[in-house]
C-alpha positions in Angstrom: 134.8 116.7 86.9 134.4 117.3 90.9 137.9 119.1 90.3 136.2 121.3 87.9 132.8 122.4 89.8 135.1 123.0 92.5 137.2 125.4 90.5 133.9 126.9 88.7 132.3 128.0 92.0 135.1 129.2 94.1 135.9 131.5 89.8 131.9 132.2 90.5 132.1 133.7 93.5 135.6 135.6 93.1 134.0 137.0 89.7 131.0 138.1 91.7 131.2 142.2 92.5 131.9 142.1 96.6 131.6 145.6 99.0 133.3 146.0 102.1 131.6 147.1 105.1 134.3 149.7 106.8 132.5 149.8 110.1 133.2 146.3 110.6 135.7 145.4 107.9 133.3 142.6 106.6 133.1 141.9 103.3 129.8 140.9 101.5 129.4 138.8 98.7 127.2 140.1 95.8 125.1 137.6 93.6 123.3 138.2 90.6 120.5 135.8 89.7 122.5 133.5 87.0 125.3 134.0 90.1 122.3 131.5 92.4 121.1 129.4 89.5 124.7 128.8 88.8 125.4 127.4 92.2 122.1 126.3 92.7 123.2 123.7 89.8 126.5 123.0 90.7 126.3 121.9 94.2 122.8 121.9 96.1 121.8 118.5 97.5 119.0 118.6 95.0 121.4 118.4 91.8 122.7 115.5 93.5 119.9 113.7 93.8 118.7 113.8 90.5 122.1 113.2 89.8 122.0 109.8 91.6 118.7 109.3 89.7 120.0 109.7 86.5 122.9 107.3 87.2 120.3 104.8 88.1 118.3 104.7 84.9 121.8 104.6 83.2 122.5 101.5 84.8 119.1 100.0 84.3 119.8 100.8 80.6 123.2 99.2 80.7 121.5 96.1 82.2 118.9 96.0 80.1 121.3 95.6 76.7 123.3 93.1 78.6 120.1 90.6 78.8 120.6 90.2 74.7 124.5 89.8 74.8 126.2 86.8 74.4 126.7 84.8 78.0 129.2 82.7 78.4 129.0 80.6 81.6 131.3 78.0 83.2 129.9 75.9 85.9 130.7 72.5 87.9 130.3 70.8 90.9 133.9 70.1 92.3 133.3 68.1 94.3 129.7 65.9 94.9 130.9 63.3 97.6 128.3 61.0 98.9 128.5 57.9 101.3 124.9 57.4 101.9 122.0 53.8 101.4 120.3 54.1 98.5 116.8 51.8 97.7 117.3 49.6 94.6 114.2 48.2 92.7 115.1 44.5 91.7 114.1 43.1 88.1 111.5 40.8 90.0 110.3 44.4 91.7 111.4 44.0 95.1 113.9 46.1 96.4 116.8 46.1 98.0 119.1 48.5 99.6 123.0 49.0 99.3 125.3 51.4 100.5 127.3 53.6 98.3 130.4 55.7 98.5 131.1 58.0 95.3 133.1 60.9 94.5 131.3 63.0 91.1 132.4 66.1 89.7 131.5 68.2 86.5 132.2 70.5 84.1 130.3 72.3 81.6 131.2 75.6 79.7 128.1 77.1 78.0 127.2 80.0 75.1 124.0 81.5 75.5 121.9 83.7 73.8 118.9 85.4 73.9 117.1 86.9 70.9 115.0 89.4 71.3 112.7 89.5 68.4 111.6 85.8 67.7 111.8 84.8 72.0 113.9 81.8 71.2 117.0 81.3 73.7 120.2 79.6 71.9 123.0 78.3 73.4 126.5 75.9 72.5 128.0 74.1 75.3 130.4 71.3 76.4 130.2 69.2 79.5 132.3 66.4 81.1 131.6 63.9 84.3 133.8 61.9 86.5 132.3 59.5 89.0 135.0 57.7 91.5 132.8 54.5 92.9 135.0 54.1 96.2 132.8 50.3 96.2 133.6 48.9 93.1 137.1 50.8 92.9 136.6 52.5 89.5 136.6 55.3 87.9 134.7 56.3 84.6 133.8 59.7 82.5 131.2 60.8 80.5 130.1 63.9 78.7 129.0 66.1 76.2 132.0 66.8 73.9 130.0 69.5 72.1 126.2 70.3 71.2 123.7 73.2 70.4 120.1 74.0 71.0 117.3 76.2 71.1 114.3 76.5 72.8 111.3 78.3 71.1 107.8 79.1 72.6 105.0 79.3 70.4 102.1 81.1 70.2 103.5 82.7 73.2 103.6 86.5 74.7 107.2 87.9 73.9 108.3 89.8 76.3 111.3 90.7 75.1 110.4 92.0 71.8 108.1 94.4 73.9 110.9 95.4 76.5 112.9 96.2 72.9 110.4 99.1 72.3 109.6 100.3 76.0 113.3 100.2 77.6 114.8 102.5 75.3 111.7 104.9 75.6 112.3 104.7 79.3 115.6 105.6 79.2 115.2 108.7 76.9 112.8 110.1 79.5 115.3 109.5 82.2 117.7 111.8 80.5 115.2 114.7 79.4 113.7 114.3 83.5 117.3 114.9 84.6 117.6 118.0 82.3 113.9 118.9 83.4 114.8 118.3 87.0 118.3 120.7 86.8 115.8 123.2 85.3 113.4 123.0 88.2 116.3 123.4 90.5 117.4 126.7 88.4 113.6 127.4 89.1 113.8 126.9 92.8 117.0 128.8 92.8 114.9 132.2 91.5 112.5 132.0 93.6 114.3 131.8 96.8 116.7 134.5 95.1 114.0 136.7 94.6 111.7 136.1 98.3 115.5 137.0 99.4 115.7 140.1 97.2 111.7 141.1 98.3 112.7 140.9 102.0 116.3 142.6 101.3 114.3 145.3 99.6 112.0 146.0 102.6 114.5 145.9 104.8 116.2 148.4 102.7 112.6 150.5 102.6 112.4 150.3 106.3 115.9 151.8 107.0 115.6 154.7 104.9 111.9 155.2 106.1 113.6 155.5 109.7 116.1 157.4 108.8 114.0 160.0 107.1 111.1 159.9 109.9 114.0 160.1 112.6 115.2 163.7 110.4 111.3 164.4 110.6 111.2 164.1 114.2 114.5 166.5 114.4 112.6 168.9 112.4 109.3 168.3 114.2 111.5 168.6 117.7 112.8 172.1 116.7 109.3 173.2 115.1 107.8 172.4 118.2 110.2 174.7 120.4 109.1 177.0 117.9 105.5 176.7 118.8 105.1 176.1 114.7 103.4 172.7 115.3 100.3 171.0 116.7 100.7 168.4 119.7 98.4 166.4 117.3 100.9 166.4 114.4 104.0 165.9 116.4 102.4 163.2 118.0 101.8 161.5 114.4 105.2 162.1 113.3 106.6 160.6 116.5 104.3 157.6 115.9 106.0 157.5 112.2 109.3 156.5 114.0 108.2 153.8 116.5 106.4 152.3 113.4 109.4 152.7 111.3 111.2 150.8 113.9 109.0 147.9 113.9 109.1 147.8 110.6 112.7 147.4 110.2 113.1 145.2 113.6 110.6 142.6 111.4 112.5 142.6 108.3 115.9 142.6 109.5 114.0 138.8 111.3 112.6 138.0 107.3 116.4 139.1 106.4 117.3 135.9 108.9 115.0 133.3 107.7 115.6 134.2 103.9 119.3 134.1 104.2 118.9 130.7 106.0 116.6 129.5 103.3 118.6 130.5 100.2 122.1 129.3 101.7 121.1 126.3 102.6 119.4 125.4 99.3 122.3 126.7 97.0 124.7 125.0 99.3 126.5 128.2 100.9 128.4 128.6 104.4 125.8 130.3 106.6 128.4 132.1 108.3 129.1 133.9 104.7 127.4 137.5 104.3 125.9 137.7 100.9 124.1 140.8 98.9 121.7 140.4 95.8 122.0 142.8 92.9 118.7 143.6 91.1 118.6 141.3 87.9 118.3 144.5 85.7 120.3 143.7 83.0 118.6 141.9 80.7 116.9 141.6 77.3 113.0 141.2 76.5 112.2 139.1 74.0 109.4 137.4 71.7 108.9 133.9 72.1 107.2 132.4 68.6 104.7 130.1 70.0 104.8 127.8 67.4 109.2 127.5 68.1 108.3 126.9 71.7 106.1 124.1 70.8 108.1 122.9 68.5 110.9 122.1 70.9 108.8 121.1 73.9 107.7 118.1 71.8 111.3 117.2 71.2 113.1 117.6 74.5 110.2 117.1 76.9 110.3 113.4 78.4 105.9 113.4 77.8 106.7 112.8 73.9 108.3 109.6 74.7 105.3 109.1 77.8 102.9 109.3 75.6 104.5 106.6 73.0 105.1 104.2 75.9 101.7 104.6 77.2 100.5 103.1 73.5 103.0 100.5 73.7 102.1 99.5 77.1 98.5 99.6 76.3 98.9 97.4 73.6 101.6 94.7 75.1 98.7 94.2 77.8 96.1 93.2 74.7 98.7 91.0 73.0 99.1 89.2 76.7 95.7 88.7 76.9 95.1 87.4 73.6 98.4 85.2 73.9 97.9 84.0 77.2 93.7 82.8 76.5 95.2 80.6 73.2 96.7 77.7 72.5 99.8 77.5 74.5 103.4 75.9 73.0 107.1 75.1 73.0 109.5 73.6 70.9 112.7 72.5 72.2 115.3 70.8 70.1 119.2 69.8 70.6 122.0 68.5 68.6 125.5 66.8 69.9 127.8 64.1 70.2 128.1 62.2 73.7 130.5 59.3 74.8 131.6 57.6 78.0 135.0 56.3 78.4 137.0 54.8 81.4 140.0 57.4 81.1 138.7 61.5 80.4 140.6 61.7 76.7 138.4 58.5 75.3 135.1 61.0 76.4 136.3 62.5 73.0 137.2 59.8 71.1 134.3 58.7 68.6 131.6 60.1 70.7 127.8 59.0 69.7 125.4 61.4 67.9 122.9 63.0 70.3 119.2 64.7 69.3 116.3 65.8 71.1 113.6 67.6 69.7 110.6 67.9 71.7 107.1 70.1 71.2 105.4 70.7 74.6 101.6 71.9 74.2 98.5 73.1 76.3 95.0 73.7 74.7 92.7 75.3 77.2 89.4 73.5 77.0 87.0 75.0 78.8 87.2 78.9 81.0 84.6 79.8 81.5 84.8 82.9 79.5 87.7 83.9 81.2 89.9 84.7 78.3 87.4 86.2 76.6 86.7 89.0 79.4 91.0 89.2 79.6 90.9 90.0 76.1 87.6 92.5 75.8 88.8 94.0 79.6 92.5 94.6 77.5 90.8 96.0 74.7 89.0 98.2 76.4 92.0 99.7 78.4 93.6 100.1 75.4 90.9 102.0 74.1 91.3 104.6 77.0 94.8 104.8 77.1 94.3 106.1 73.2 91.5 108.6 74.4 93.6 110.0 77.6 97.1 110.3 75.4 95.2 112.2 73.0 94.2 114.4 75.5 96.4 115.1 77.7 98.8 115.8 74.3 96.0 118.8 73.2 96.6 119.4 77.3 100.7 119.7 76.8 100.1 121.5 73.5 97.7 123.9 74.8 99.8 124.5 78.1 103.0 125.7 76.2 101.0 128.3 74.2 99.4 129.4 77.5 102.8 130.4 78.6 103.9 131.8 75.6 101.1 134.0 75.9 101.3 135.1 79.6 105.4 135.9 79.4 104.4 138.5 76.8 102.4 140.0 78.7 104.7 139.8 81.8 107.4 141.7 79.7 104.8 144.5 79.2 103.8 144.3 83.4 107.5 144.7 83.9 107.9 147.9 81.4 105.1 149.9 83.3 105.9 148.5 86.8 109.5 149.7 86.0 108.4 153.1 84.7 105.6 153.4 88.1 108.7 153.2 90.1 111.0 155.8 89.1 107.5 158.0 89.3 106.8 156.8 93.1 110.6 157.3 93.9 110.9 160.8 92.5 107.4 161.8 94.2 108.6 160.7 97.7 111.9 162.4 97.2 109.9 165.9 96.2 106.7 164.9 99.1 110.0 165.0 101.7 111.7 168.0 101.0 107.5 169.7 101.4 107.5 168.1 104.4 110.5 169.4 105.8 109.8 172.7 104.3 106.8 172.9 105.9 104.2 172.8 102.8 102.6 169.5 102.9 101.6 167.5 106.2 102.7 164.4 107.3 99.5 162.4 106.0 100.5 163.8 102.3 104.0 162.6 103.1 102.6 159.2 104.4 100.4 158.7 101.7 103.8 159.2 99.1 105.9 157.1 101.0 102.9 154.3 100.7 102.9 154.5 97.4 106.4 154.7 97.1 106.8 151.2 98.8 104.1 149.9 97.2 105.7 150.9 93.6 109.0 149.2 94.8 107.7 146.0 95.6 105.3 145.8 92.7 108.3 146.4 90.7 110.4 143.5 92.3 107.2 141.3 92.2 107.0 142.1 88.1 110.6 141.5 87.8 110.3 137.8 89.8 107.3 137.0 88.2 109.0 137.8 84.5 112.0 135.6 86.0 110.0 132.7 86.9 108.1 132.6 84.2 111.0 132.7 82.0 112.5 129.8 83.7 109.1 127.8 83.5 109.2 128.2 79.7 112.8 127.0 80.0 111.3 123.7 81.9 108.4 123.4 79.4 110.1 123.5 76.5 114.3 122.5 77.5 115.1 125.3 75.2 117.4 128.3 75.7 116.0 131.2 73.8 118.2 133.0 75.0 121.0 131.5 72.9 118.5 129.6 71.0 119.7 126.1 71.4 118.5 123.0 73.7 119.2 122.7 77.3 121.8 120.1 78.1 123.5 118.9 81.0 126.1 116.6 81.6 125.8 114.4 84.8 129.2 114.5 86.1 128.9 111.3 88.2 128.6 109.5 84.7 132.2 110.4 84.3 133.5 108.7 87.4 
């Protein structure tokens, strides 16, 4: 898969439309807007962390179903020597002490299982013990040939059977965060493209405003030989340069930090020279409110939230309410057991073996304790019910919201479009009366204000429409374009 992104970004960039600078023979990468989300996804440092975060949910998922498998276990103690004194009580209870020297080892192969929905733990296993007395200059065995039990608590808080409900829930809202989190890195990605293509637009403003006010000057220089101009009015249309200057001196410094900021985030070679193309081509559209919140209750990870929340809330009351009753076990085994002087007679008409035991606690006297566990319980539950229900009208409410304000952004983005071409054609015609002599240069200041001004409202409608497109993508993990959910595939899950 790395093979692949590899291969995908270096296609990306090719496919992107490049210039060459002839002055310098420098050529200059163009990117689009999908062109930086693209990247943005494939290879920032912030894909790869909620990369690695996805990959650790997975696992804790993986682990979680192991728990409830089948374990088989071999274990032993090979070998337990000991040459030690040992105290002896006597039959007529005095004691004695002696000195032993013993060689034991053991073997036992177990089957255990765990099952989730009762909290009983089962298991079929088969042991064997050797013990060398160096003393007495014997050997014996003894063991377990084969034998099964269980052990069961009663009246008990199961924490499996509540883990069965909450882990899966868990790790559905791992996957739809790291489809959410990819989406908030496309979101990130636009809005450092577009505080790129704001500062690349002034800077583009300010050199054709010095160009133009350095042809003024020309004109003002030869009007002024002339005697067809006022000291005052030169004097303002020499100021118009030196401003024009410092304009463009503090955006080519925005042009620096920008450049740094956008590269570094979508994972690109500072060093590389890199143009952005106005995100023009594209198609408004209606969003049915009632689709978009539709979908943001399937894919967002606050519809599973919400259900764990209720689960949580009430594993916490049937805690309470188990933990302040009675309190039991029952524990119970069945086998065969034998020992033997030689390890095949360990097998050889072994003796039946049973336990079966019931272990229980009755609290007596709590002082209210457990009853103030179980109202305290209650009562959390009761708020977790109230909040969930309100922060679900909150979600609900919140998608429609959005639905509502990117139709009106498409509509912003119309007039702001249409406000430019007007601004642009005004400045063009305010010039050439400038330079003909029929307007002055506060009637050509006051176009060229409003021409900038048009500009960046225009860019700011046409990042604004962006972002807010890719919020509703986040919201709802649903392409409208294409109409279809927003998937990902992690590829460190195919390692």
């Amino acid at each position: 898969m790395k093979s692949f992104s590899h291969f995908f970004i270096g296609f990306l960039l090719f496919i992107g439309a490049f210039s060459l600078k002839a002055q310098d023979q420098v050529f200059v990468t163009n990117l689009s807007l999908q062109n930086v989300v693209d990247l943005s996804i494939y290879q920032s440092t912030a894909v790869k962390y909620a990369q690695n975060t996805n990959v650790n949910y997975y696992w804790r998922w993986k682990n979680f179903r192991t728990r409830f498998r089948p374990q088989l276990t071999l274990a032993g103690n090979l070998p337990n020597y000991a040459n030690s004194i040992t105290e002896n009580l006597l039959d007529d209870g005095s004691t004695s002490f002696t000195r032993i020297e013993n060689l034991r080892t053991s073997a036992s192969l177990s089957l255990n299982q765990s099952i989730a929905a009762t909290g009983t733990h089962v298991y079929a296993a088969s042991s064997v013990n050797r013990l060398q007395d160096y003393n007495n200059n014997s050997i014996d065995f003894a063991g377990t040939p084969f034998s099964v039990g269980f052990y069961q608590p009663l009246f008990a808080h199961n924490w499996a059977k509540w883990a069965k409900k909450t882990e899966p829930l868990i790790f559905e809202d791992a996957n739809k965060q790291f489809v959410e989190s990819v989406e908030r890195i496309s979101y990130e990605a636009s809005r450092r493209f577009f505080r790129y293509l704001m500062v690349q637009t002034n800077f583009s403003l300010a050199e054709s405003n010095l160009s133009n006010s350095g042809d003024n000057l020309k004109i003002a220089d030869a009007k002024k030989t002339l005697g067809q101009i006022s000291q005052n009015d030169y004097s303002r249309i020499k100021l118009s340069v030196l401003n024009a200057q410092k304009a463009l001196n503090t955006a080519r410094m925005d042009m620096k930090n920008a450049d740094f900021e956008l590269k570094s985030y979508i994972g690109l070679e500072q060093d590389e020279d890199i143009a952005l193309s106005v995100p023009l081509s594209m198609v408004l559209f209606e969003i049915d409110p009632d689709k978009a919140l539709e979908e943001a209750k399937a894919n967002r990870k606050e519809t599973p939230r919400f259900e764990r929340r209720l689960i949580t809330a009430d594993r916490e009351l049937d805690r309470a309410k188990k933990n302040a009753g009675v309190s039991a076990s029952l524990q119970g085994s069945y086998g065969v057991s034998n020992s033997a002087l030689d390890f095949p007679g360990v097998y050889a008409d072994p003796d039946i073996e049973q336990v079966l035991r019931l272990n229980v606690s009755i609290p007596i006297l709590d002082w209210g304790r457990s009853a103030s566990s179980i109202k305290l319980a209650e009562s959390q539950r009761d708020l977790a019910i109230f909040d969930v229900e309100k922060d679900k009208k909150d979600f609900e409410r919140g998608i429609v919201v959005q639905v509502e304000q990117f139709g009106l952004l498409k509509d912003q983005l119309i007039t702001a479009e249409e406000a430019d071409k007007v601004a642009g054609n005004g400045y063009k015609i305010a010039l050439k009366k400038f330079q003909n002599g029929e307007i002055s240069i506060t009637d050509l200041n006051i176009s060229l204000a409003e021409r900038e001004k048009a500009k960046r409202d225009y860019i700011g409608s046409l990042e604004y429409y962006w972002r807010a497109f890719y919020n509703l993508r986040i919201l709802t993990l649903y392409d409208f374009e294409l109409d279809r959910k927003i998937s990902y595939v992690n590829p460190m899950m195919e390692e």
